[in-house]
NUBAMI-244161 format. One line per 3 residues: their letters; for each residue z, x, y of N, C-alpha, C. Coordinates in nm, 3 decimals, decimal comma. Layout:
A = Z:X:Y:Z:X:Y:Z:X:Y | ...
END
This chain:
XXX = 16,479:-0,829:4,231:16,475:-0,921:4,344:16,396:-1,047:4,308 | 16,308:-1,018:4,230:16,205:-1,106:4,220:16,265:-1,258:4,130 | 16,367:-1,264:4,044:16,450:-1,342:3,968:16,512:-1,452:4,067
XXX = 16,591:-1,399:4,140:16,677:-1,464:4,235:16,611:-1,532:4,326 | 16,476:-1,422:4,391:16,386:-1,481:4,517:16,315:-1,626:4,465 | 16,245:-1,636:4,310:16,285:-1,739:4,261:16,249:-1,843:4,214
XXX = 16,443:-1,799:4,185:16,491:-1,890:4,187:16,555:-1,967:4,280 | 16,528:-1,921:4,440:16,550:-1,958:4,526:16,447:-2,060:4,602 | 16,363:-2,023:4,560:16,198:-2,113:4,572:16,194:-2,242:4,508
XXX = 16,263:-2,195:4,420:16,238:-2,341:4,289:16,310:-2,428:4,353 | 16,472:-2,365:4,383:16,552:-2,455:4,438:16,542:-2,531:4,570 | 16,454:-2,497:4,666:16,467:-2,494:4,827:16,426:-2,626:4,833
XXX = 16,342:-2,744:4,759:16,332:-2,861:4,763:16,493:-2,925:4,764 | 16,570:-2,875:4,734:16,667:-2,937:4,750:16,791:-2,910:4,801 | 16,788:-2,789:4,873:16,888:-2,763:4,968:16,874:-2,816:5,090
XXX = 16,987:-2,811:5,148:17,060:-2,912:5,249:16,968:-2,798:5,386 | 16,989:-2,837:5,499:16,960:-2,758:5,614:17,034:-2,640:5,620 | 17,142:-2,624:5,609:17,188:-2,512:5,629:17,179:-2,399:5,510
XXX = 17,162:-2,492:5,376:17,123:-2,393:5,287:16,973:-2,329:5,292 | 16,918:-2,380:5,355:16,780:-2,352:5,396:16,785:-2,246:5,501 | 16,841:-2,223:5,583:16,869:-2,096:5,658:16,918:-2,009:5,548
XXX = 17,005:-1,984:5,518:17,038:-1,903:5,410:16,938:-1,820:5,355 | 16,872:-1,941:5,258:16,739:-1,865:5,186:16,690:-1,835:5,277 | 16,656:-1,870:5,340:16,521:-1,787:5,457:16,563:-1,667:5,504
XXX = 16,683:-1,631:5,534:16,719:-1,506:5,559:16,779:-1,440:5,450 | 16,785:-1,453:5,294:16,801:-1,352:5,237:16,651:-1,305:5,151 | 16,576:-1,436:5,138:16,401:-1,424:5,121:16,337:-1,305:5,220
XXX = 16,371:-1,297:5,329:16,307:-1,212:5,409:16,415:-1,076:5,468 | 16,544:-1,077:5,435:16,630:-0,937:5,467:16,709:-0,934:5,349 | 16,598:-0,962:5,172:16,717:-0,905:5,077:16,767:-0,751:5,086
XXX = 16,720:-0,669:5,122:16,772:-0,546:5,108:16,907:-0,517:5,181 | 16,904:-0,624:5,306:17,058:-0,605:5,394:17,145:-0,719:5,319 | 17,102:-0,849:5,328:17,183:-0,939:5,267:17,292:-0,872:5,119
XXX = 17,171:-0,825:5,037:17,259:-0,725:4,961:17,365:-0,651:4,979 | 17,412:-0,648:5,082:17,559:-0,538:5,096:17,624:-0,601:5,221 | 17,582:-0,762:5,236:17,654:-0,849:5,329:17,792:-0,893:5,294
XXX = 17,887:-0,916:5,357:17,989:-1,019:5,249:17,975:-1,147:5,289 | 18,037:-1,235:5,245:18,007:-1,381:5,264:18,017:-1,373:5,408 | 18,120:-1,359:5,468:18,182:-1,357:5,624:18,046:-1,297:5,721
XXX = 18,005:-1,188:5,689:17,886:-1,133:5,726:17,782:-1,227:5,769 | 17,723:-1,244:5,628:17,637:-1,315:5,590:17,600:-1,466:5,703 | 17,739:-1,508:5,691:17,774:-1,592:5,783:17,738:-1,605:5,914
XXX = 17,782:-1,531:5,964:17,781:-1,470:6,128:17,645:-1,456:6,096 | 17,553:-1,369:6,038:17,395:-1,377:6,069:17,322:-1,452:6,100 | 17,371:-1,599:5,988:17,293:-1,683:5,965:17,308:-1,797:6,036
XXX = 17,440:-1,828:6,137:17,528:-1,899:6,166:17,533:-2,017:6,128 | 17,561:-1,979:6,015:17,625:-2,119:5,938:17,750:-2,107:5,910 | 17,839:-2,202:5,811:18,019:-2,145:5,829:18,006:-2,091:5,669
XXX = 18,109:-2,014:5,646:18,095:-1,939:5,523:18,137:-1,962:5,401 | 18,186:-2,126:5,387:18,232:-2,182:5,282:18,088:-2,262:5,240 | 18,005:-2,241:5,338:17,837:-2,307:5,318:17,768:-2,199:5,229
XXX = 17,796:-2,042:5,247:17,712:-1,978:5,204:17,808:-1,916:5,028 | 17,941:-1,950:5,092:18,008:-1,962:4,924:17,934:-2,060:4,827 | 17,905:-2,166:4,877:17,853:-2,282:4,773:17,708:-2,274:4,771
XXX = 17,658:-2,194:4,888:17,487:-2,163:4,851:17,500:-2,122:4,685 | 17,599:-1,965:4,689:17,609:-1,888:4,546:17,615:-1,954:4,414 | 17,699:-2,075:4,457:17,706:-2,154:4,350:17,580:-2,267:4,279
XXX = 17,531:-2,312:4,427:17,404:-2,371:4,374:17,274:-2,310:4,343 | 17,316:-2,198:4,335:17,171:-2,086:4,265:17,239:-2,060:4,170 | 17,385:-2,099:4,085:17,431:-2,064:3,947:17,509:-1,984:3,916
XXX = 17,546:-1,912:4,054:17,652:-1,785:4,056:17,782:-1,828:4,008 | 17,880:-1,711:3,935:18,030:-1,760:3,973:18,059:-1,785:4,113 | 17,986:-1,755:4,206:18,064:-1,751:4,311:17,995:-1,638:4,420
XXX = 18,018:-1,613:4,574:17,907:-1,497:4,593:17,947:-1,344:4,558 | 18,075:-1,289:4,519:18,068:-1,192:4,452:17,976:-1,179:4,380 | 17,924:-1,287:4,284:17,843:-1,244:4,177:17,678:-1,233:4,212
XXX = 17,646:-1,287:4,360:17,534:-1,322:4,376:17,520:-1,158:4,450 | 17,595:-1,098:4,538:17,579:-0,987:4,561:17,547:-0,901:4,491 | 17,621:-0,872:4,392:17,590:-0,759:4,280:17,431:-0,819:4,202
XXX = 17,416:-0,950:4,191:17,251:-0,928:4,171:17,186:-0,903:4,250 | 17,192:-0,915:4,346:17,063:-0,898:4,497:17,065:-0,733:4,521 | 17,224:-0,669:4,453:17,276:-0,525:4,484:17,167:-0,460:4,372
XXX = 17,174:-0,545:4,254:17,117:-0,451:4,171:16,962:-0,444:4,134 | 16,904:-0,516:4,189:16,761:-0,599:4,231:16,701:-0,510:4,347 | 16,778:-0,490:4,435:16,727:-0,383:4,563:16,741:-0,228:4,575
XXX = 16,854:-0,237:4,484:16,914:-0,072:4,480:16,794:0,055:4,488 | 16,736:0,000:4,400:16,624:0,148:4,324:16,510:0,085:4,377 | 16,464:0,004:4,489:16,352:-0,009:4,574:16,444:0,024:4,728
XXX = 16,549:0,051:4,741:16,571:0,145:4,899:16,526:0,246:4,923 | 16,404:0,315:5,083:16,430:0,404:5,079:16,501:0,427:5,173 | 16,485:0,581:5,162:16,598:0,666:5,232:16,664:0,593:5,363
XXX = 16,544:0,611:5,423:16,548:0,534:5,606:16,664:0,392:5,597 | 16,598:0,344:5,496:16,704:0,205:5,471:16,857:0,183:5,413 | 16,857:0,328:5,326:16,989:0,341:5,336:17,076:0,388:5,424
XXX = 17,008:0,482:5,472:17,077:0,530:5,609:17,138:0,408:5,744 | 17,059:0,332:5,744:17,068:0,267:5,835:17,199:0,104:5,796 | 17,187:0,102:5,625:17,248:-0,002:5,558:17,404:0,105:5,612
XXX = 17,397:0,239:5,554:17,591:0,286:5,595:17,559:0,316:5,735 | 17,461:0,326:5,862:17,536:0,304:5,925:17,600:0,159:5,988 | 17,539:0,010:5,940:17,594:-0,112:5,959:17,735:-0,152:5,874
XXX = 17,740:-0,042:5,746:17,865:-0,110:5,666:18,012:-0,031:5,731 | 17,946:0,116:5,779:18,053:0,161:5,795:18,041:0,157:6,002 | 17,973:0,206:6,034:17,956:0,154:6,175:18,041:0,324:6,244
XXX = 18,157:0,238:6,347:18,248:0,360:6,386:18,346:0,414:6,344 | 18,379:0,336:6,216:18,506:0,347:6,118:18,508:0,480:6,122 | 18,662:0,553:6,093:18,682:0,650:6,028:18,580:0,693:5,898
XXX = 18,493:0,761:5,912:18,403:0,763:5,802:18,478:0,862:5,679 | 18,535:0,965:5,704:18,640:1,028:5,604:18,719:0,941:5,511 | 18,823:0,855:5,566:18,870:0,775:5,514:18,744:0,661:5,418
XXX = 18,690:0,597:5,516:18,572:0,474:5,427:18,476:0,555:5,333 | 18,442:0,650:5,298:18,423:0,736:5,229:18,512:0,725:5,099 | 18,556:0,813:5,121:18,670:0,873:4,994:18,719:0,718:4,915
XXX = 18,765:0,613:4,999:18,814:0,484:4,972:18,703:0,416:4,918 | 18,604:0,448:4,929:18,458:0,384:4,856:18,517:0,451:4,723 | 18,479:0,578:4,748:18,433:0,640:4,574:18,555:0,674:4,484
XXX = 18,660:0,579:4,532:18,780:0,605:4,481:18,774:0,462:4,409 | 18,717:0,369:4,490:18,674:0,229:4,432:18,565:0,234:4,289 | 18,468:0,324:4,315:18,374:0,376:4,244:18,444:0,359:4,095
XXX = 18,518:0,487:4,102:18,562:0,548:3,993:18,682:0,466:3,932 | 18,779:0,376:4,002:18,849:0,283:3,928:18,731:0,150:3,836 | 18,649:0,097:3,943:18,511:0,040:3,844:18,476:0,062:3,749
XXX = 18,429:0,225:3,722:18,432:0,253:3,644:18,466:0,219:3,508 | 18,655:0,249:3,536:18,712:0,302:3,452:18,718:0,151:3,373 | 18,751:0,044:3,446:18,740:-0,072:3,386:18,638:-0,164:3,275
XXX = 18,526:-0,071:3,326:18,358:-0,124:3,264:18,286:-0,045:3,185 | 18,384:0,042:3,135:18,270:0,160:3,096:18,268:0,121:2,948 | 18,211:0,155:2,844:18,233:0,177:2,773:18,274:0,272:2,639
XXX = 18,422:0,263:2,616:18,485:0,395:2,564:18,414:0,419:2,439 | 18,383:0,322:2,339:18,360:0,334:2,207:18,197:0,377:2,204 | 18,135:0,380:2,321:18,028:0,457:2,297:18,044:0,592:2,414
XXX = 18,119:0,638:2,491:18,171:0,744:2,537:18,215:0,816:2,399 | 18,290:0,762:2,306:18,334:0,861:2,209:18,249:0,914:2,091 | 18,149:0,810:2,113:18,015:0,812:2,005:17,951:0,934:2,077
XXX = 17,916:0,937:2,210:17,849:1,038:2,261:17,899:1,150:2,246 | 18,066:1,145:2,264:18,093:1,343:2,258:18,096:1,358:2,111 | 18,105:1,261:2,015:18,066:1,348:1,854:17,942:1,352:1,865
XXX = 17,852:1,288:1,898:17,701:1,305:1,908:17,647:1,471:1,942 | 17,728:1,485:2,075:17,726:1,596:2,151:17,783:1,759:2,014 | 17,862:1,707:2,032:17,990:1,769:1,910:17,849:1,841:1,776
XXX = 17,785:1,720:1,746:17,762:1,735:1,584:17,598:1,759:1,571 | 17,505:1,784:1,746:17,364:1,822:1,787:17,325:1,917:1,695 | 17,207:1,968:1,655:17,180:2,056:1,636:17,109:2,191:1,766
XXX = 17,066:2,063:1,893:17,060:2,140:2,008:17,093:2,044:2,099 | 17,158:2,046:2,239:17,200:1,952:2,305:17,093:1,989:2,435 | 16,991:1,895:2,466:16,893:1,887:2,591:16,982:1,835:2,762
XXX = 16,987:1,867:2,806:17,038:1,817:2,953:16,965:1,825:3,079 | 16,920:1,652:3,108:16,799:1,719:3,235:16,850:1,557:3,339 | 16,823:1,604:3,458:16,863:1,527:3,566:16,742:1,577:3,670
XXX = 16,715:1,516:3,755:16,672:1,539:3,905:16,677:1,515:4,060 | 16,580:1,566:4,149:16,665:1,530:4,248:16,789:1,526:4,265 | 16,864:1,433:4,282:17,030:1,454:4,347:17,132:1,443:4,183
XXX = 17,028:1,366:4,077:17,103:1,376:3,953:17,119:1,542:3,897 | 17,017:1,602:3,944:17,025:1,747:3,900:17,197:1,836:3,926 | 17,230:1,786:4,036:17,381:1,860:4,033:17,466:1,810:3,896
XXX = 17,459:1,664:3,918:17,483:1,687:3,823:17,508:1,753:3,642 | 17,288:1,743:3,628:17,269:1,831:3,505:17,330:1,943:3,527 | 17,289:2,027:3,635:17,355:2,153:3,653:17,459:2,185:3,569
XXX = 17,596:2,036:3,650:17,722:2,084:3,595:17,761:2,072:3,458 | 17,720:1,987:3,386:17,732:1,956:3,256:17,654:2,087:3,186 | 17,532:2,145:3,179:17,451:2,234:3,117:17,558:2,339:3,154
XXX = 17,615:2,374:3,260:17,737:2,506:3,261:17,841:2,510:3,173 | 17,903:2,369:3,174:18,043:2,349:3,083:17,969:2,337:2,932 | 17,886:2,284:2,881:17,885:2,293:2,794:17,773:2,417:2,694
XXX = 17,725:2,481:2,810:17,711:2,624:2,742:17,847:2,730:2,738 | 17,973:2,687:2,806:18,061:2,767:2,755:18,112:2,722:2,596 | 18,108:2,614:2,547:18,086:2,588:2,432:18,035:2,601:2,301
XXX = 17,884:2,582:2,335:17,782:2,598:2,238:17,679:2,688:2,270 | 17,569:2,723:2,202:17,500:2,844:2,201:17,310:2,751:2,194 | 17,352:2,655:2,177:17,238:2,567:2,160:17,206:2,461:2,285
XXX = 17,251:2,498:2,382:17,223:2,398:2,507:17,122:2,428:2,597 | 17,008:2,377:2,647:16,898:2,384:2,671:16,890:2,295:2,818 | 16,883:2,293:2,976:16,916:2,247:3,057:16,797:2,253:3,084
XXX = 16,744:2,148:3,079:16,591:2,096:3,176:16,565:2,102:3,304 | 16,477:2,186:3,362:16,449:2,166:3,494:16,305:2,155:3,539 | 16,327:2,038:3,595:16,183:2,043:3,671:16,142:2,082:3,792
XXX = 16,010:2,100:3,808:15,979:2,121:3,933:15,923:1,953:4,046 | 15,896:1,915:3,979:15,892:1,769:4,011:15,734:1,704:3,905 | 15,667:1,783:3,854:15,536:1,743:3,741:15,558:1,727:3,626
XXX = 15,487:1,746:3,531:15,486:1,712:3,398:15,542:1,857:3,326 | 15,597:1,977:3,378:15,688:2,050:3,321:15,746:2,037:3,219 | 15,842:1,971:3,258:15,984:1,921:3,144:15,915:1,913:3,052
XXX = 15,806:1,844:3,031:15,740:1,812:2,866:15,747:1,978:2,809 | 15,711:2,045:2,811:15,679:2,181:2,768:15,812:2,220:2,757 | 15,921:2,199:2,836:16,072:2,263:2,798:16,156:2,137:2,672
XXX = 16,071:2,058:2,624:16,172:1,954:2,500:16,029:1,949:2,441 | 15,918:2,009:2,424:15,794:1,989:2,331:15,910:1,973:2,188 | 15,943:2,070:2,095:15,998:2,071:1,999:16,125:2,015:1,988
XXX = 16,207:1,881:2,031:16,297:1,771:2,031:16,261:1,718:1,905 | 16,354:1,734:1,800:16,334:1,639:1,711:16,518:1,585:1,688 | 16,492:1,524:1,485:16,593:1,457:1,446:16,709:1,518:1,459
XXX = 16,818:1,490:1,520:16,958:1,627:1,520:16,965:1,620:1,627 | 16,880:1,625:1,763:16,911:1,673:1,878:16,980:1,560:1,943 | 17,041:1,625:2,082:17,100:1,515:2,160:17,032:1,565:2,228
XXX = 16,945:1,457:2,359:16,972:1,483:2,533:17,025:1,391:2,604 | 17,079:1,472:2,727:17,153:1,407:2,811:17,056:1,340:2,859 | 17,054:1,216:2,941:16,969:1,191:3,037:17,015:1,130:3,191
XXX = 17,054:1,238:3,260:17,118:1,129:3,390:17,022:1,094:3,518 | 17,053:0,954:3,584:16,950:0,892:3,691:16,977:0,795:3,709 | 16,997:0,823:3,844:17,052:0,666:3,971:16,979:0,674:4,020
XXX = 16,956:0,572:4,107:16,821:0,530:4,180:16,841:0,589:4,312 | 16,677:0,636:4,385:16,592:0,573:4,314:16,543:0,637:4,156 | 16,550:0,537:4,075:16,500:0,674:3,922:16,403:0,765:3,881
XXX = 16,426:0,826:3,839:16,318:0,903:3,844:16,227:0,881:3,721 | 16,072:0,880:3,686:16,009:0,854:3,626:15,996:0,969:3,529 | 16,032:1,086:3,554:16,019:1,166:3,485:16,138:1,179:3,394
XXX = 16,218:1,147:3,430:16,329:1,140:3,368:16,372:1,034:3,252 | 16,269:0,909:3,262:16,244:0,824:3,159:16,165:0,827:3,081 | 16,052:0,916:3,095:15,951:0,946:3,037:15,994:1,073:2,947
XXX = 16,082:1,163:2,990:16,119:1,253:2,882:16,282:1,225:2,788 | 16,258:1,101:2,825:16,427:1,046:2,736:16,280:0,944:2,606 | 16,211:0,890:2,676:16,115:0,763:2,551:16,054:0,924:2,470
XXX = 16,001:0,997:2,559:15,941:1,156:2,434:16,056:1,148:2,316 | 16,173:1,172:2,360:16,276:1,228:2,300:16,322:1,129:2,235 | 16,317:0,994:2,237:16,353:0,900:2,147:16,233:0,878:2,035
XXX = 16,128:0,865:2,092:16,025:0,897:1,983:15,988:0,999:1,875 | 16,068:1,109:1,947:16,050:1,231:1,817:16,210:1,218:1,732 | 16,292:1,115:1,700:16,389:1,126:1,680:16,562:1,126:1,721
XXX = 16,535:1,188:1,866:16,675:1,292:1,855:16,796:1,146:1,950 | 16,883:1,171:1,943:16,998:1,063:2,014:16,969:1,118:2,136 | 16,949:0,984:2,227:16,975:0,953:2,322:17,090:0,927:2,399
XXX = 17,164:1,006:2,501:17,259:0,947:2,584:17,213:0,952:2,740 | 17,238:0,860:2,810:17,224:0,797:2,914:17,299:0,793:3,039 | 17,331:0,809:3,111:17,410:0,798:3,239:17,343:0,779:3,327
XXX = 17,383:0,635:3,383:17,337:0,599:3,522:17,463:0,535:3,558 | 17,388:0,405:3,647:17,453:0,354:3,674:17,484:0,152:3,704 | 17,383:0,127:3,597:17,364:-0,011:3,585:17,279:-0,036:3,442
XXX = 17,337:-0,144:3,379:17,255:-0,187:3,234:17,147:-0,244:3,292 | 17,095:-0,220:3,369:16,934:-0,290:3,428:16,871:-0,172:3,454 | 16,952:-0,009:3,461:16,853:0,061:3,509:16,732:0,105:3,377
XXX = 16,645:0,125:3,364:16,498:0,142:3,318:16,575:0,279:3,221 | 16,671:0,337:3,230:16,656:0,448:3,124:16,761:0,408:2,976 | 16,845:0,275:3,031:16,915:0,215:2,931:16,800:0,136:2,822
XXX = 16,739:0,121:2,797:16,598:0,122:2,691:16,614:0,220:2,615 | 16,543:0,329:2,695:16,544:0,457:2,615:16,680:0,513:2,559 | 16,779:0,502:2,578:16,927:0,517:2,543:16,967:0,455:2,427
XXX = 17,012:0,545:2,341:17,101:0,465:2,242:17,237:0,468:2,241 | 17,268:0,578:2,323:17,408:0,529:2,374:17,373:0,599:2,588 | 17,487:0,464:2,635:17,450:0,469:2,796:17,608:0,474:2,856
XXX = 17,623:0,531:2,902:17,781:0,564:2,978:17,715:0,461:3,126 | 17,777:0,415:3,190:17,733:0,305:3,306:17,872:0,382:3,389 | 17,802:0,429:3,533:17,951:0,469:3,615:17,887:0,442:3,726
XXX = 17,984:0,379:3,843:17,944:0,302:3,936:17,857:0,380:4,065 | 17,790:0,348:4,096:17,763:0,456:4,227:17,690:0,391:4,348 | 17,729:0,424:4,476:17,675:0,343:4,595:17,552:0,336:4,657
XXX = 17,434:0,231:4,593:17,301:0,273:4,702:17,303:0,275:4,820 | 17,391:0,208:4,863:17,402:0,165:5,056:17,420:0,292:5,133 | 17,378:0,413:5,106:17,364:0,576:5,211:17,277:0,619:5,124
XXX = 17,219:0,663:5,235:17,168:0,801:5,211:17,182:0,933:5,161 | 17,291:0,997:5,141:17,371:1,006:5,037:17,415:0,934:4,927 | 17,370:0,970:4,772:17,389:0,929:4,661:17,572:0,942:4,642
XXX = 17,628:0,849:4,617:17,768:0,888:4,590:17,774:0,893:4,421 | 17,832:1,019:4,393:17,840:1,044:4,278:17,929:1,086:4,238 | 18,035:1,026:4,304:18,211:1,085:4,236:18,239:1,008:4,091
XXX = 18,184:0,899:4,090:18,207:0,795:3,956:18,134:0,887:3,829 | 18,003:0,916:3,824:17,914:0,949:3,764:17,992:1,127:3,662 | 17,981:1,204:3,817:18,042:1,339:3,815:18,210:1,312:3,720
XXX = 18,284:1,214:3,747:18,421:1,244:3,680:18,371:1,193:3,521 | 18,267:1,090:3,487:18,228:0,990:3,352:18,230:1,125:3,278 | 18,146:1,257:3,354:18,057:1,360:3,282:18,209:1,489:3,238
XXX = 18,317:1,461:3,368:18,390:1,547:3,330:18,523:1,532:3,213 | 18,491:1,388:3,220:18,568:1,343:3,130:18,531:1,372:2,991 | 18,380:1,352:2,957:18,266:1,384:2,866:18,311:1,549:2,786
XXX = 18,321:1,616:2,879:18,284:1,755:2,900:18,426:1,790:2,819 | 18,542:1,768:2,832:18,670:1,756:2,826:18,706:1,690:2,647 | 18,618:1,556:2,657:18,651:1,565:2,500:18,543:1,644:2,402
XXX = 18,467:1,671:2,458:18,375:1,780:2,351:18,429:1,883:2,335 | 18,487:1,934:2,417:18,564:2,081:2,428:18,724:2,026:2,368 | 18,737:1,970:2,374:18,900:1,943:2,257:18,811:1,933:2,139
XXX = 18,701:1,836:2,090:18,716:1,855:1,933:18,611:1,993:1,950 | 18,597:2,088:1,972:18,574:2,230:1,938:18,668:2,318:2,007 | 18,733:2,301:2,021:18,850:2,421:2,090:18,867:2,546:2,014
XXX = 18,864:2,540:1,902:18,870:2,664:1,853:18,739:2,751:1,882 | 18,624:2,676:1,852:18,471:2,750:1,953:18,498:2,753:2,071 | 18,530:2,731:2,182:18,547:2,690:2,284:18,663:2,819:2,349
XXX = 18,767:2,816:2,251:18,844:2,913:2,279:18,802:3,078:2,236 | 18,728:3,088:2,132:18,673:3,201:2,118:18,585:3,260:2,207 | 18,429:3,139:2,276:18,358:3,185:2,360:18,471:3,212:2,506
XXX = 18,596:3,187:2,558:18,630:3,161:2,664:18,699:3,293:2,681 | 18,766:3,333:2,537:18,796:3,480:2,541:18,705:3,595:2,540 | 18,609:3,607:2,482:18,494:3,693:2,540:18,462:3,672:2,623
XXX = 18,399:3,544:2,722:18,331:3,591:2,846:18,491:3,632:2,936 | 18,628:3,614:2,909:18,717:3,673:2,984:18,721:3,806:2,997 | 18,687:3,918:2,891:18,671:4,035:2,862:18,504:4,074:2,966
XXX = 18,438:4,022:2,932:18,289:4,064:2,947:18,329:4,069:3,138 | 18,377:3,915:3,197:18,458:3,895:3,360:18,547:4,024:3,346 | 18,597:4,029:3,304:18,720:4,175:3,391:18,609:4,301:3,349
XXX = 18,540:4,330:3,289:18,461:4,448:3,265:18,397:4,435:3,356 | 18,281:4,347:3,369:18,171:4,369:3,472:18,213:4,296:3,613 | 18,390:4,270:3,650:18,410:4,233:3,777:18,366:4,158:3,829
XXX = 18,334:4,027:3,764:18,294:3,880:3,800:18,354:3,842:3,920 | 18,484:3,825:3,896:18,555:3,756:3,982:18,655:3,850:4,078 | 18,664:3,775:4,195:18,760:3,843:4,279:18,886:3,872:4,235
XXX = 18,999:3,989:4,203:19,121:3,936:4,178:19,237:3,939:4,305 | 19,122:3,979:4,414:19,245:4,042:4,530:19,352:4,110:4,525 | 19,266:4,240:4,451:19,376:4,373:4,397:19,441:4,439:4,545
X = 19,415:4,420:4,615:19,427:4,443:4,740:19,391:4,526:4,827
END
């Protein structure tokens, strides 16, 4: 926030009156202005909205698409809860929330697919592929995630090690011995978690590759990363949306397990034997 706010300062000697409303109300409501659209924005401030298009431009933007996604990514990981809650209920209001939902994180995940980067997605699953132990730790709401990745890829390998914290300095004691060879995962959307950056810089310091998943090249764990998968995800609820993130990982999961399929297929036929012996699963014998 602090970039934009400013450079909005610097500039205000020389905006017009109406650009001067503007700043004054995104200086003092960046956290909403952030997930305004121009039209919005507009109506708040009541000025007309080809005024607050060319505000974007005279702070240097392409345009205010682009000024959003900085103010978006500037505020994201200082929302709390209370404030997101209250940001979806102004974006989405009485809408069909099922529909504006699903149509968000369907947006998510086409973003994604456009921005990601493949040639270090493919660096990561040989990374993954060629570990000598693969670390996987997430928290808070990133933890479902770890969860799911530490499941799929212990049907794989025999060396996967899923970090969990309790919320303290734990984790250190479960990656004490991280060295050269290892991979960890490291996933975290905001708000981030500190612990979670602090045991990716351990783990880059004793050696081992770094991979990354969030969800912005500004977030604090792309440092520690030497390779960072970026998948889009929505701060504006209270609810973390993590359909972008969750498919980056299943996609992940999918090429590690093609280049080991033959491991992959061996462990999948024993635990099939070990399931029908000890009656894992339902078969609705009837």
């Amino acid at each position: 926030m602090n970039d934009i706010i400013r450079t909005i300062k610097e500039k205000s000697a020389d905006f017009s009156k109406s650009q001067k409303i503007i700043a004054a109300y995104i200086t003092e409501n960046c956290e909403k202005a952030a997930y305004m659209t121009a039209g919005k924005l507009s109506e708040k401030t009541g000025v007309s909205e080809s005024t607050v298009v060319r505000f974007a431009y005279e702070l240097g933007f392409d345009g205010y698409p682009a000024l959003q996604k900085g103010l978006q990514e500037l505020v994201k990981s200082q929302l709390t809860s209370v404030q997101r809650m209250e940001l979806a209920y102004e974006k989405i209001g009485s809408r069909d929330i099922l529909s504006s939902i699903l149509k968000s994180d369907m947006g998510h995940i086409e973003k994604t697919l456009e921005t990601i980067d493949k040639g270090q997605f493919e660096r990561a699953a040989e990374a993954i592929s060629s570990a000598n132990k693969v670390y996987v730790t997430g928290v808070r709401s990133a933890a479902a995630l770890a969860e799911f990745a530490g499941f799929y890829l212990h049907l794989i390998f025999d060396n996967v090690c899923l970090i969990k914290s309790t919320g303290g300095d734990d984790l250190f004691e479960q990656i004490l011995n991280v060295k050269k060879g290892d991979v960890i995962i490291g996933i975290s959307f905001p708000r981030y978690s500190k612990n979670t950056i602090k045991a990716l810089r351990y783990a880059k310091n004793n050696g081992a590759t770094v991979i990354g998943i969030t969800d912005s090249k500004s977030s604090p764990i792309v440092p520690e990363s030497e390779l960072c998968l970026i998948a889009e995800s929505d701060a504006a609820s209270f609810v973390d949306s993590l359909a972008a993130p969750l498919s980056v990982i299943n996609a992940l999961l999918v090429a590690v397990g093609m280049s080991n399929k033959e491991k992959m297929q061996k462990n999948l036929e024993k635990l099939e034997q070990i399931w029908d012996e000890y009656e894992v699963y339902d078969k609705n014998d009837g």
